[in-house]
Structure formats: structure tokens, C-alpha cells
N, C-alpha and C positions, 0 to 999 in steps of 0.2 A: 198674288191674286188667286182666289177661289170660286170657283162656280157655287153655285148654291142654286137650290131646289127652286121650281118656280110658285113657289109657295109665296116667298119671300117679296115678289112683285105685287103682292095686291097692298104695300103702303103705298107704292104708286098709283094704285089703279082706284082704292079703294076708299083709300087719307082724304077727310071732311077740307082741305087745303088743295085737292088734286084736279087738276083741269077736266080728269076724265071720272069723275064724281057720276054725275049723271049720263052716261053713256047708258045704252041698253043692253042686257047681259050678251043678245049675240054682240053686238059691239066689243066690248068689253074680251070676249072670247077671241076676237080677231088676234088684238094686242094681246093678249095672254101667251095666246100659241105659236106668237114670233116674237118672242123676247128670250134675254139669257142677263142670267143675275149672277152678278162676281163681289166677294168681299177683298176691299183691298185695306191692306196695314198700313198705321198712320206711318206716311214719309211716302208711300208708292205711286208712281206714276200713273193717273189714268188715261192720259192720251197726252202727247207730245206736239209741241209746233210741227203744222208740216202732215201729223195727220192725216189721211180721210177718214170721215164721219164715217161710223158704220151705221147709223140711225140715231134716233133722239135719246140721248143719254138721260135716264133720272137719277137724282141721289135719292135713297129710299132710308138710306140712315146717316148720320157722322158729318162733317164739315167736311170743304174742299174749298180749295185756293185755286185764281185761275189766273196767270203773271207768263206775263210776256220779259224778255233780257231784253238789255239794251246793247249796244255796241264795246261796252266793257264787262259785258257779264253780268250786271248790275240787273236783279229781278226788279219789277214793276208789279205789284200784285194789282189788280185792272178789277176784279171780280171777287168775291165769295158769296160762298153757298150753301143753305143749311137744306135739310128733308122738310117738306118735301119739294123738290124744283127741280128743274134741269140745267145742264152741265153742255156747252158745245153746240147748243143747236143754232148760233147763227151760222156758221160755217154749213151746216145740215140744208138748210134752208136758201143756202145762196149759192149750195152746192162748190163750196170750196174746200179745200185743205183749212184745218184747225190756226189759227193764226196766234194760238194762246200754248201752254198747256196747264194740264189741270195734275195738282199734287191730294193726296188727301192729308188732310191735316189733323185728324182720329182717327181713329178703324172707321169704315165705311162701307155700307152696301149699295152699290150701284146698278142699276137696270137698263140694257138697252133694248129698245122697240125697234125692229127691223124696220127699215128706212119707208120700201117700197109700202109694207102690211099700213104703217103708217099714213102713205100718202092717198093708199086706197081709200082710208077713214076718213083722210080729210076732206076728200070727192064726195064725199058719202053724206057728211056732215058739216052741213055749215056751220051751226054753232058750235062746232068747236072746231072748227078754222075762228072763228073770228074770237075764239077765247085763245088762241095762239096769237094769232094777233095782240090781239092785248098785251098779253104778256110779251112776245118782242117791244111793242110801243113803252109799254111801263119799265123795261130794261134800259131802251135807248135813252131815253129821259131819265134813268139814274143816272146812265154815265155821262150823258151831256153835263150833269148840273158835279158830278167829281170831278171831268175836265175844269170847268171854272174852278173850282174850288182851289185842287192841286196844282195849279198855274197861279192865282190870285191870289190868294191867302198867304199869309207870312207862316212859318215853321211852326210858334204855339198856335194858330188859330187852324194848320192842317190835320195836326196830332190832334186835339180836340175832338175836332169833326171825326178825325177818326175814329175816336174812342165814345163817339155818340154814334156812329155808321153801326160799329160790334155791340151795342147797348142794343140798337133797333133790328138787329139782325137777326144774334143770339140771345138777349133776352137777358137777365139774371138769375145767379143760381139762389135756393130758396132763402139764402140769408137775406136778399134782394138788393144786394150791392155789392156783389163779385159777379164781373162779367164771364158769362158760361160761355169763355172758349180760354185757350189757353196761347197765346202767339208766341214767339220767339221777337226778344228786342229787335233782330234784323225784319222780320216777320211785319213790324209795327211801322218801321221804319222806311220798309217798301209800299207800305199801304199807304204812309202820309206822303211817298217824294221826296223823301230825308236822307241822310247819312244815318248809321244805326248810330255814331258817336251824337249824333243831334236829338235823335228819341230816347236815347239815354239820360242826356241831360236834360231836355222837355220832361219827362215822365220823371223827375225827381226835382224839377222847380214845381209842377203840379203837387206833387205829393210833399214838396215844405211849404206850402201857401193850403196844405188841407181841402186841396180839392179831388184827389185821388189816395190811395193805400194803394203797397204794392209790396207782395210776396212771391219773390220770384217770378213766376209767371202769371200767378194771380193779380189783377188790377181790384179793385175796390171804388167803387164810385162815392165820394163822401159828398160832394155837392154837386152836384148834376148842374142847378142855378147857375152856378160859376161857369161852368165847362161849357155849357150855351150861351154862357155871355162873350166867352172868348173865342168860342167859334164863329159865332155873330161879327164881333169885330176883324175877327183874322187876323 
């Protein structure tokens, strides 16, 4: 991890995507002058199970993975994250230890907003309490609707879904049919609720039925159609 200059906070403060967009510059100045910005290298731990929150975390650049173990070791990736969002704040907000932790999964610059500077804001301003709100509401109701899926769904129709979740998340890179991230099979594997030897084999009946490419790490989307049809059915 590296501190970096607070220069580097205003994709948080300032990113046409950022809750606090429209703040007022004193506003704005509150959150500036209690934050501290750290780049951490892909694979580093930004907070641990078990945690406390030191304030609301942003990702200001890079991906980040948020996986809970199960009783064998076995990660659960629960979450991912791209800039600009936040990282760990239900625990912030419910005032508990982090129940997750978060890995980065590129180089990444991360921002945190001192807890309290924070809460002062939120007294201060209702609209954007109630644009945090939101955004918890729109969280909980992702994972309500991944609980069903990764419970309900058969193994092609989770991997799928998966691989339409990292489509709507990260996007494509300019060819517009390699998905802009880069997982690890194990990686892919804990995101659908699978064995990595199950996304292995998934991810290469996709790619002989020509609904996927796959270059090492790179995926390729060749028929999208398809991959909605089979997440549809489960």
C-alpha cells in the first residue's frame, strides 16, 4: 500500500458517476480535508474480515473483489467493484466489524472519508443521505436477486449469469467482445458457487457451442443471445 497525494480523491468527489457530484465546494472541502488516498497492487488486501471500518471507503480507480470463506477455506466472492463506488460501507453504517474482505484485483486507488467528517455531512445534508440510501437499497436488491440465482440455478445457467454480471459491471474492451477484467478460473468459480474444476468445464462447453472465446484469461463474448438464454433457463 501507498499513500498518495490528495489530489488524487477528487475522481471520487468530482466523477460525473459520484454521489457527491453536486455537493457545495464548502461541502466538498469538509470531505477533502479528512480523507487519505492509498494505491494498493493487484492481489493486496484492503481490509480484512473482522475489520473496523475506519470510514466510507471509495475505489477511485481498478477493480476489487469482496469474498467472504466458508468453513473449508473455500472463498465466496459476494461482491465486485469497479470506480467509481464504495467498498465496506455496510459494516460503516451498521457500525460493525467488516464481515467481508476486500482483495484488489488490478493496481487500485482507494479513498477513505473519515467516518465522523462524514456523518457530520450526512446531518447537514439530506440529499445526499437519501442518495446513500439509495445506493444501499440498490446494493441489497442486487444481492437479494444473486442469493436466488446461486442457490436456484443449475451450474451452466450460474456461470452464465456470471459472465453477464462482469459484461454489466466492466463493460467491454474496445474490440467490444472481451470482457474488461481479467478473473482467475478459481476467481470465476467462486463468483458462480462452483468448483473451479466445474467453471473449467462450463467455460469450455460454452466456448465448443461458440457462445464464448477464451484466451487464457481473456473471455470473449461471441453470442451474448445465447448466454441470456441460458441464464434465463438456469
Amino acid at each position: 500500500m501507498i499513500l498518495l497525494k490528495k489530489e488524487r480523491c477528487k475522481n471520487c468527489l468530482d466523477n460525473k458517476k459520484s454521489i457527491f457530484l453536486n455537493l457545495t465546494p464548502r461541502e466538498k472541502d469538509i470531505l477533502y480535508n479528512n480523507h487519505v488516498c492509498s494505491r494498493y497492487k493487484k492481489n493486496e488486501i484492503i481490509f480484512k474480515e473482522g475489520d473496523r471500518p475506519p470510514g466510507l471507503i471509495c475505489l477511485s480507480e481498478g477493480k476489487v473483489k469482496i469474498f467472504t470463506e466458508g468453513i473449508s477455506g473455500k472463498e465466496q466472492i459476494v461482491r465486485l467493484a469497479k470506480a467509481v463506488g464504495f467498498i465496506g460501507f455496510r459494516a460503516l453504517f451498521a457500525e460493525e466489524n467488516y464481515i467481508a474482505s476486500a482483495v484488489a484485483i488490478e493496481d487500485s486507488v482507494v479513498c477513505i472519508i473519515e467516518k465522523e467528517s462524514l456523518f457530520k455531512l450526512l446531518r447537514m445534508n439530506s440529499q445526499l443521505s437519501m442518495s446513500i440510501i439509495k445506493y444501499l437499497a440498490t446494493e441489497l436488491g442486487f444481492s437479494n436477486k444473486r442469493t436466488v440465482i446461486l442457490t436456484q440455478k443449475h451450474i451452466r445457467g450460474r456461470l452464465a449469469e456470471s459472465l453477464l454480471f462482469l459484461v454489466e459491471t466492466y463493460g467491454f474492451e474496445t474490440d467490444g467482445l472481451t470482457i474488461k477484467v481479467y478473473l482467475s478460473r478459481e476467481d470465476i468459480a467462486n463468483l458462480s458457487n462452483m468448483t473451479t474444476s466445474n467453471a473449467i468445464r462450463t467455460l469450455g462447453s460454452f466456448a465448443n457451442e461458440n457462445v464464448i472465446g477464451i484466451a487464457g484469461r481473456k473471455i470473449k463474448i461471441i453470442d451474448i443471445k445465447q448466454l441470456e438464454k441460458i441464464s434465463e433457463i438456469g
